[in-house]
C-alpha positions in Angstrom: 0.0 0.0 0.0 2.9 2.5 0.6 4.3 1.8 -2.5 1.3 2.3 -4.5 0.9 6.2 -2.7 4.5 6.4 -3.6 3.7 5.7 -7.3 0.9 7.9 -7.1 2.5 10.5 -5.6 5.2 10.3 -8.2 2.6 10.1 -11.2 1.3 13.3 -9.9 4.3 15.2 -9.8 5.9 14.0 -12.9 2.5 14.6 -14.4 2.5 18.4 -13.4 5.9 19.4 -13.7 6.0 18.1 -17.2 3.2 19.7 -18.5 5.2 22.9 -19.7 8.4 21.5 -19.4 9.9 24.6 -18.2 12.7 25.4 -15.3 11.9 27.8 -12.8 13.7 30.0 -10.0 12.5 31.6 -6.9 14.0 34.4 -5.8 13.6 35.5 -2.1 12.4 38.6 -3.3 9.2 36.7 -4.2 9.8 37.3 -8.0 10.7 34.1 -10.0 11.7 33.7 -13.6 10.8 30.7 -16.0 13.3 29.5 -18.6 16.2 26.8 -18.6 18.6 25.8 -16.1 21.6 25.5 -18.3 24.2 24.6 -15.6 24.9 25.4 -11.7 28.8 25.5 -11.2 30.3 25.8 -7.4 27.7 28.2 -6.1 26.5 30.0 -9.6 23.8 29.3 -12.0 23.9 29.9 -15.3 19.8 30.3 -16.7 18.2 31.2 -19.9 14.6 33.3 -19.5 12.0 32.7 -22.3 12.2 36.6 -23.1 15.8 37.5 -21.9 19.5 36.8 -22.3 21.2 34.6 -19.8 21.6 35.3 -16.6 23.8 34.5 -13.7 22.6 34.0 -10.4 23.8 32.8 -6.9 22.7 30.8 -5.1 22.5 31.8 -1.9 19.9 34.6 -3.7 17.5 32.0 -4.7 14.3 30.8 -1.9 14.4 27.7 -4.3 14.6 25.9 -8.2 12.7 23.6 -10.3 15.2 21.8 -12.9 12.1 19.6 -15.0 13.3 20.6 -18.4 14.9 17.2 -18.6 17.3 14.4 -16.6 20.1 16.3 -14.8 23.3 15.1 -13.0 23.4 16.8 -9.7 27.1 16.9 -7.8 27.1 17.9 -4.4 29.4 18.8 -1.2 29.2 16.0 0.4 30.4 14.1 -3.0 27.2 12.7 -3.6 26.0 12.5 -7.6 22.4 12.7 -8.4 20.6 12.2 -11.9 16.9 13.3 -12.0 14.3 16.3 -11.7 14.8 18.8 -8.9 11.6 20.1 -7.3 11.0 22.8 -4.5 11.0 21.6 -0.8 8.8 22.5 1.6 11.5 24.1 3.3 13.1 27.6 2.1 16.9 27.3 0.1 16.3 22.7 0.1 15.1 21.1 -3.5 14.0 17.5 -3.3 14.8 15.2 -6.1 11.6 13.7 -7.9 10.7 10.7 -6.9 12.6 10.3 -3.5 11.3 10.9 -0.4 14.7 10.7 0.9 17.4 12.8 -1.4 16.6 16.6 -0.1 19.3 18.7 -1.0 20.4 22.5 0.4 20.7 24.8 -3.0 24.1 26.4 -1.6 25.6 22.3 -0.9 25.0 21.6 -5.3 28.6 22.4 -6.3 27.8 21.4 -9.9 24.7 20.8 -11.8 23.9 20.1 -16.0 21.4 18.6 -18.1 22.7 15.1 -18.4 22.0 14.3 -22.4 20.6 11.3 -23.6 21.6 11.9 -27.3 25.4 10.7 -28.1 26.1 14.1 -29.8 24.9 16.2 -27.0 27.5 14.8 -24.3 30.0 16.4 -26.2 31.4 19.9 -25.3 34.8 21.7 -26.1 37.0 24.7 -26.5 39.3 25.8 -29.0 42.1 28.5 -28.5 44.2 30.6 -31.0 46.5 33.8 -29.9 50.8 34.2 -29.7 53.1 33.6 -27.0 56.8 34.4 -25.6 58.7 31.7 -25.3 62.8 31.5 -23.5 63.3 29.3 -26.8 62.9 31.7 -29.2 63.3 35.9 -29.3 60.7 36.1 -32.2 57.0 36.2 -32.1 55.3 32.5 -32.2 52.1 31.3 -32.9 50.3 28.9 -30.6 46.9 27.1 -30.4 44.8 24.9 -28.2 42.0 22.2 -28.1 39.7 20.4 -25.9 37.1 18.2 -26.8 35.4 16.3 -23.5 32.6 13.0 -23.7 30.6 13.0 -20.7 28.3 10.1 -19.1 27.0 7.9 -15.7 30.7 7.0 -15.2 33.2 8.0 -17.4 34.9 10.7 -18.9 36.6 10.9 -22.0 38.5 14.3 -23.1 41.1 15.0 -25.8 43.3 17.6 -25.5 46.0 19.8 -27.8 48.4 22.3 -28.0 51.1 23.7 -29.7 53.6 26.5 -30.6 54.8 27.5 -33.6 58.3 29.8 -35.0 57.5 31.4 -38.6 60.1 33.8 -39.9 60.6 34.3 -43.8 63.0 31.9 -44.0 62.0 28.8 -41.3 58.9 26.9 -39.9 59.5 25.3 -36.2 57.4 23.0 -34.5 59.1 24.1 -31.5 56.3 22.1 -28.9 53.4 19.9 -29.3 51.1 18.2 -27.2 48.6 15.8 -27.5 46.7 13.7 -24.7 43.8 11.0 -25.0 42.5 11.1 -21.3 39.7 8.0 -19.8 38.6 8.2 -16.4 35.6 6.0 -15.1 34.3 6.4 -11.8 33.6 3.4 -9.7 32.9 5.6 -6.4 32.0 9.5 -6.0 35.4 10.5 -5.2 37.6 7.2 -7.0 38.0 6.9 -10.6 40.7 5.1 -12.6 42.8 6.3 -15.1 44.2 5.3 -18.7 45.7 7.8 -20.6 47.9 8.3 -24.1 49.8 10.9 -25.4 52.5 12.2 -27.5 54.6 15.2 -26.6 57.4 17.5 -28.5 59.9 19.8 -26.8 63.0 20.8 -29.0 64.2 23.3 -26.1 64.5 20.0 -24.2 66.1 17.9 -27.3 62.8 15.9 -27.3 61.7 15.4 -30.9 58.7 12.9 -30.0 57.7 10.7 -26.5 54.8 8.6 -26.9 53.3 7.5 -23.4 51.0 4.8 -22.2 49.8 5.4 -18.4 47.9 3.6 -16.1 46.2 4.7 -12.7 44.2 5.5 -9.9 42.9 8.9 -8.9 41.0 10.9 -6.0 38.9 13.7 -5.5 39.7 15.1 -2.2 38.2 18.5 -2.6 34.8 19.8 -4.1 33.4 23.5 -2.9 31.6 25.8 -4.3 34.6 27.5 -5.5 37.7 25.1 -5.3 37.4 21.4 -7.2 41.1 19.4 -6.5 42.3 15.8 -7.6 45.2 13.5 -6.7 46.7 10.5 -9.1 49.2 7.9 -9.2 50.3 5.0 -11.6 53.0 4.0 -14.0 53.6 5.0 -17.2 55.1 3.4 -20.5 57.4 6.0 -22.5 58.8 5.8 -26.1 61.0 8.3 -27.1 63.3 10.1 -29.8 65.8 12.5 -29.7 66.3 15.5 -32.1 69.3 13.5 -33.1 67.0 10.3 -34.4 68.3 8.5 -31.0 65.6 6.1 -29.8 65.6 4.8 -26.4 62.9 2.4 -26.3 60.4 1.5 -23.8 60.9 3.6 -20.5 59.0 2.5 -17.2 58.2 5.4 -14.6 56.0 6.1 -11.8 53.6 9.3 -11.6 51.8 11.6 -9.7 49.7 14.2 -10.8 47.8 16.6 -8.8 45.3 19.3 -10.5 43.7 22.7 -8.3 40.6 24.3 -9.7 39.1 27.6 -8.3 36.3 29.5 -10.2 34.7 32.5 -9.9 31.0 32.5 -11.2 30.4 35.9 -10.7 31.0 38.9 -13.1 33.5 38.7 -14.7 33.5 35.3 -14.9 37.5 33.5 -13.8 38.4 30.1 -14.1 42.3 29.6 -12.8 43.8 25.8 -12.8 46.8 24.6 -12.0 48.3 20.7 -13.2 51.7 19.5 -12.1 52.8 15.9 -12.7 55.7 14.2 -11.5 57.6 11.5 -13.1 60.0 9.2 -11.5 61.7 7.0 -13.5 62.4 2.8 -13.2 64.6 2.1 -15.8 66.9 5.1 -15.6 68.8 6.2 -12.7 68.3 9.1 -10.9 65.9 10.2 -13.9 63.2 12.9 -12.8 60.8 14.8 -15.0 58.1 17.8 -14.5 55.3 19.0 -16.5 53.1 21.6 -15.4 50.8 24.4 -16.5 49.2 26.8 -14.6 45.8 28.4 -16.7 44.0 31.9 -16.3 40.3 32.2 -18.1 38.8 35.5 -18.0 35.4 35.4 -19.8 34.9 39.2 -21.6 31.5 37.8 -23.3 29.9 34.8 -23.1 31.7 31.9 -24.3 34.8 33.8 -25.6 37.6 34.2 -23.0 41.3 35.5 -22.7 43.3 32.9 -22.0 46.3 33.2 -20.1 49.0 29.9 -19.7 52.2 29.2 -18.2 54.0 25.8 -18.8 57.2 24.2 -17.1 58.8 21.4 -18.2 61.9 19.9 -16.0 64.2 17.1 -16.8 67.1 16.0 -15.0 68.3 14.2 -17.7 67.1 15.1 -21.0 67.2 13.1 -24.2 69.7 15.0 -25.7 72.9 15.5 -22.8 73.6 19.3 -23.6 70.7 20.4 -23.7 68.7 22.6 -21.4 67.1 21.1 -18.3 64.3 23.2 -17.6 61.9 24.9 -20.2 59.3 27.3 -19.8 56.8 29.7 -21.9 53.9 32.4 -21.5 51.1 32.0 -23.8 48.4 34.3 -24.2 44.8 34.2 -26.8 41.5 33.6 -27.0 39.2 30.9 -26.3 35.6 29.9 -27.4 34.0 27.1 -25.9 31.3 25.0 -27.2 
């Protein structure tokens, strides 16, 4: 018998909520606006009115939400991921998820919210990056560009990821760094996820004319805010690599660590800053140690077209080619539009 009232209950809801389809927000004002709910990131959401550009709000502004537009996937503080329909509680500032009688949530303790797309093509999202750069390799000016192209579902995550810089003079054409990485996590917890990763880098300033790696591991997400996300991993990795002499070396075991920061500001002007530093340590040669690192500054001047600010570090201790330098570094600056 409590089942069926559960059902029924359900039916009912479902039933009215769906009828227009439409997301709405309560402010505590007592006004409310009705439109889309097209993401809630670490404190902020992002909505689209029926009559009106998009708007940002926070949070702790809104008496309460309605997300019925569609399924979403619903991260909180507490590491906790959701998929389903939000609907007001009777409490002010709590949502209850549709359904449950059980999973009431606090608005301000959603770190990150999104419409979670059942169509293959709509998991997909990305940015691409174009602009010019200094560099301690080179005294002239130097083209650069990025990519990112990221697959989203239940439990995994698939991105790809590019960059490179570029010397073009009226005599020569450098490919003076490249980088290319093929990332899979799956998540098999809230906070644990493994990781498989391949990529290919280029670094002539280090004497590095190709490494492919294979990598293998486990990683952690130890903090989730409202304005701070932050991951740990570890594993082995697989290296092949060529000098800029032709010199191979053959397969190269080494053990990593990588650990990423992420702090965002939602609020006008919109900042994203991250920060990604990986360690290598190396099994197969001696007293081998290796660094790669960049550090990112997003500054969104309108909406979906940023300036994009990056330093990169590379360190090796003992580089492929034995002259040269040890430790590389660069400044890039562009533009990015995400999609």
């Amino acid at each position: 018998m409590k089942k069926f009232f559960l059902f029924l209950f359900i039916l009912i809801t479902s039933k009215g909520f769906s009828q227009e389809l439409k997301d709405t927000i309560y402010f505590k004002n007592g006004s409310k606006l009705v439109g889309e709910i097209k993401k809630i990131k670490l404190g902020v959401m992002t909505f689209d009115p029926d009559d009106a550009n998009d708007v940002t709000v926070q949070l702790r502004k809104l008496k309460s939400f309605a997300a019925v537009s569609t399924v979403f996937r619903i991260e909180t503080t507490d590491d906790h991921v959701h998929f389903g329909q939000l609907v007001p509680y009777t409490l002010d500032q709590f949502v209850r998820l549709v359904g449950s009688d059980t999973a009431v949530l606090h608005i301000e303790n959603i770190t990150e919210l999104y419409p979670y797309k059942k169509s293959f093509a709509e998991r997909f999202s990305g940015s691409v990056g174009l602009g010019f750069s200094y560099t301690r390799s080179s005294d002239f000016g130097q083209f650069n560009f990025n990519g990112k192209l990221k697959y989203v579902s239940r439990n995994d995550e698939i991105s790809l990821s590019t960059s490179g810089i570029y010397t073009i003079t009226d005599t020569s054409y450098s490919r003076d760094r490249e980088d290319i990485t093929l990332l899979y996590n799956h998540y098999f917890s809230h906070t644990w996820f493994a990781i498989t990763f391949l990529s290919y880098q280029r670094n002539l300033e280090l004497g590095l004319q190709r490494r492919i790696q294979e990598g293998l591991g486990l990683g952690n997400k130890f903090i989730t805010t409202k304005q701070v996300y932050s991951f740990a991993g570890a594993g082995l990795v697989l290296n092949q690599e060529t000098n800029t002499e032709n010199v191979s070396t053959g397969t190269l075991a080494e053990l990593f660590g990588q650990l990423q920061f992420n702090f965002f500001r939602f609020t006008k002007p919109e900042i994203d800053f991250a920060m990604t530093q990986t360690f290598y340590y190396s099994l197969s040669q001696n007293g081998r140690f290796r660094n790669d690192g960049q550090t990112t500054l997003d500054w969104e001047i309108i909406e979906d077209l940023k300036l994009n600010l990056t330093y990169y570090n590379n360190y090796d201790s003992r580089p492929p080619i034995e002259n040269s330098r040890k430790f590389d570094f660069g400044i890039v600056f562009g533009l990015n539009y995400s999609f």
